[in-house]
C-alpha positions as CSV (number, residue, x, y, z in Angstrom):
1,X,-31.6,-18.5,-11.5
2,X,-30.9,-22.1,-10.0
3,X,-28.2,-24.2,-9.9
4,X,-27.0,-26.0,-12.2
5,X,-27.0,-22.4,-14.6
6,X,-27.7,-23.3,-17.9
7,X,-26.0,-20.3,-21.2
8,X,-28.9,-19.7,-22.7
9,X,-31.2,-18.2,-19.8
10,X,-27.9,-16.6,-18.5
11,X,-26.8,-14.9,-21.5
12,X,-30.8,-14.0,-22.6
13,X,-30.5,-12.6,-18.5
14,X,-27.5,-10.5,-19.1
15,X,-28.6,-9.5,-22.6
16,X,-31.8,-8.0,-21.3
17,X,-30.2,-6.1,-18.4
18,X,-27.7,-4.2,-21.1
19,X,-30.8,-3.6,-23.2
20,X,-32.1,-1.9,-19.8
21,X,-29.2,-0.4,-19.2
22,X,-28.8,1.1,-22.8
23,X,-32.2,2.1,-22.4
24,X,-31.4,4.1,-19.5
25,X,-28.4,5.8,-20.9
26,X,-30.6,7.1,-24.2
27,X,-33.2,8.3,-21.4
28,X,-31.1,10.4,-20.1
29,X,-29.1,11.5,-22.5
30,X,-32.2,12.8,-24.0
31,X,-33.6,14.4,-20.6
32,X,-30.2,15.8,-19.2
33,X,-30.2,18.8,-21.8
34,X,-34.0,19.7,-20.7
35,X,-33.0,19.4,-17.2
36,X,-29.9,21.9,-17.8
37,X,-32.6,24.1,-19.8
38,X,-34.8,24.6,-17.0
39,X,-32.0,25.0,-14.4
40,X,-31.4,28.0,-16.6
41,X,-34.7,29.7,-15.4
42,X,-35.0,31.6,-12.3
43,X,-37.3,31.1,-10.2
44,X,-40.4,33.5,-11.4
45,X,-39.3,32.2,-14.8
46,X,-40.5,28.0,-13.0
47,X,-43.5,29.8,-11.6
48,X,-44.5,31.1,-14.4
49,X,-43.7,27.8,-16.9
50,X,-45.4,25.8,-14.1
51,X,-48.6,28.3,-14.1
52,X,-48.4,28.3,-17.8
53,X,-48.1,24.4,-18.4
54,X,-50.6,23.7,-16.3
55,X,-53.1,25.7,-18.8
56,X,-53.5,28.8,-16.7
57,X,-54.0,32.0,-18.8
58,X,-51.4,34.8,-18.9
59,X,-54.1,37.1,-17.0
60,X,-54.7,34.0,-14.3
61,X,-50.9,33.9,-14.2
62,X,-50.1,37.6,-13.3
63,X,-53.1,37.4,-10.8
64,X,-51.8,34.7,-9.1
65,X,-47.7,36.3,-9.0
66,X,-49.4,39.8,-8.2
67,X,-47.9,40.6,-11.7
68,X,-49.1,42.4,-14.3
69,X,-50.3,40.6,-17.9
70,X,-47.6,42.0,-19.9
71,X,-44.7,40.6,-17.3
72,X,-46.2,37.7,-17.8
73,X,-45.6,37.6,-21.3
74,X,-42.0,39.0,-21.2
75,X,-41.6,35.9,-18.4
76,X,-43.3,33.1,-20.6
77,X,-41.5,34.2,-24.0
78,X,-38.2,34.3,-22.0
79,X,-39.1,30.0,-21.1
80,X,-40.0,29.7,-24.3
81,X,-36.6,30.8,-25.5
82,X,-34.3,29.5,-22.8
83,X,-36.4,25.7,-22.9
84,X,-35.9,26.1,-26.8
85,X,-39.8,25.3,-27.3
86,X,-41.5,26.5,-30.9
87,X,-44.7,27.0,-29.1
88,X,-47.0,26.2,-25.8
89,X,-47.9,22.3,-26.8
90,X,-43.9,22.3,-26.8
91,X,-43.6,23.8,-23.6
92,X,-46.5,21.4,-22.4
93,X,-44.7,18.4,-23.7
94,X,-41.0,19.3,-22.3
95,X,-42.2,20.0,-19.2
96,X,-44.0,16.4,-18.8
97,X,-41.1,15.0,-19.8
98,X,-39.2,16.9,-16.8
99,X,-40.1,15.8,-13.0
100,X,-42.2,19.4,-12.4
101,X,-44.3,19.4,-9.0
102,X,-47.0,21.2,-10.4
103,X,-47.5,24.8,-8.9
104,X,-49.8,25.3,-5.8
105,X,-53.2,26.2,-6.2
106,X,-54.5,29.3,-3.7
């Protein structure tokens, strides 16, 4: 802004940085449980929601851990449960709302 400052421009100025900044604050408050949901997972519990979200198959998944089919299962409903997600488009849509580095490919 230049000299002379004139109130309107200033307030609109400050008026749109508190909309930002209430912005912000509703972002996070939204993402901050999530966050402390997936802190909650160990870490074959990340691979596996990683593997998962990233539309691998349960049988893809244990091949890739060196796990079997069925402790993939008892992995993925264990995410589901501890994210709080009703099913796998849940999942799929918690977990792009989180900053995930998607899983390596071998």
């Amino acid at each position: 802004m230049t000299k002379p400052i004139r109130n309107e421009p200033l307030l609109g100025a400050i008026r749109h940085a508190i909309e930002l900044s209430h912005a912000a604050l509703r972002h996070e408050a939204q993402i901050r449980p999530l966050r402390e949901r997936y802190a909650s997972l160990n870490r074959r519990e990340r691979e596996v929601m990683g593997l998962v979200v990233s539309g691998r198959l349960n049988k893809e998944v244990g091949g890739e851990l060196g796990i079997s089919e069925i402790t993939v299962q008892a992995h993925r409903g264990r995410v589901m449960q501890k994210m709080r997600a009703d099913s796998l488009a849940g999942l799929v849509n918690i977990a792009a709302r989180l900053p995930l580095t998607p899983a390596p490919r071998d």
